[in-house]
C-alpha positions in Angstrom: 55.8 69.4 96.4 56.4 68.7 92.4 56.0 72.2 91.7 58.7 73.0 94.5 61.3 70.8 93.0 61.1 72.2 89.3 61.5 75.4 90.9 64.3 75.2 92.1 65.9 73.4 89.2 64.8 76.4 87.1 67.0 78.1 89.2 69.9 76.2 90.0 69.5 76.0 85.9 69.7 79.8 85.9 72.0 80.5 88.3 74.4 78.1 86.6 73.9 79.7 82.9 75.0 82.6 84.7 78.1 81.9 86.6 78.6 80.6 83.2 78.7 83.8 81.3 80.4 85.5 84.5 83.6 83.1 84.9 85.5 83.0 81.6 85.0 86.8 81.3 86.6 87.0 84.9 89.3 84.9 84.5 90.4 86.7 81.1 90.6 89.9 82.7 92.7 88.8 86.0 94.7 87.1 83.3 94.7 90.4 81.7 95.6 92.3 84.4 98.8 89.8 85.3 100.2 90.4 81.9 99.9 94.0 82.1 101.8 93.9 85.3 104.0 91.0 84.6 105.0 92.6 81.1 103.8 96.3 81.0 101.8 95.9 77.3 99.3 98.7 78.2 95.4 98.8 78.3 94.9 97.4 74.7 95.7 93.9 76.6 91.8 94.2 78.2 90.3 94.6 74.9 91.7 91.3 74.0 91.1 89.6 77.6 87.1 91.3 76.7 86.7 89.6 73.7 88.2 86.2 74.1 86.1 86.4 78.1 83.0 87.0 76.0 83.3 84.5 73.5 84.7 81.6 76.1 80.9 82.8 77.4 78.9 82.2 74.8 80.7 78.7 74.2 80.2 77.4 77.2 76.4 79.0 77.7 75.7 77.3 74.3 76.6 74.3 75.5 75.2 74.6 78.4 72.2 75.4 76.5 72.4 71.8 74.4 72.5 70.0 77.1 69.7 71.3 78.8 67.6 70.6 75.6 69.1 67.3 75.2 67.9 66.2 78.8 64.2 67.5 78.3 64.3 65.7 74.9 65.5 62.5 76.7 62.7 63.1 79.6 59.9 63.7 77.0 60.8 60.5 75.0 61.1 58.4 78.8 58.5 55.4 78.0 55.8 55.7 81.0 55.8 52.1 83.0 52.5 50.3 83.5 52.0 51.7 86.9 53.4 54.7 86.2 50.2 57.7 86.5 51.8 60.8 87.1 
């Protein structure tokens, strides 16, 4: 049943790193797309919506990615109990 559980947190893990990387990228481009219609600046606006979506990505995946290494850290140095024997 162990092996069950980390599976399943692997991929709630990966499934959340990637709804990471999908969101900001998203939401610059509908952004995008309201100031083109809102204001009529022309297709160079998604270029710019691109590049600040990818790089609000990569923050938050790295971050993401800290935390995940913080937690294993703090679960590898978790002092065992007397009775614990897993």
């Amino acid at each position: 049943m162990k092996g069950l559980q980390e599976i399943i947190k692997h991929v709630s893990m990966l499934t959340q790193l990637g709804l990471s990387f999908a969101v900001p990228i998203v939401l610059c481009l509908l952004g995008c797309r309201w100031l083109d219609g809102k204001f009529e600046l022309g297709a160079w606006i998604y270029i710019v919506g691109i590049f600040f979506g990818l790089g609000a990505a990569f923050m938050t995946a790295y971050k993401f990615y800290l935390y995940t290494v913080s937690k294993t850290d703090r679960e590898k140095k978790k002092p065992t109990s007397f009775n614990d024997h897993s």
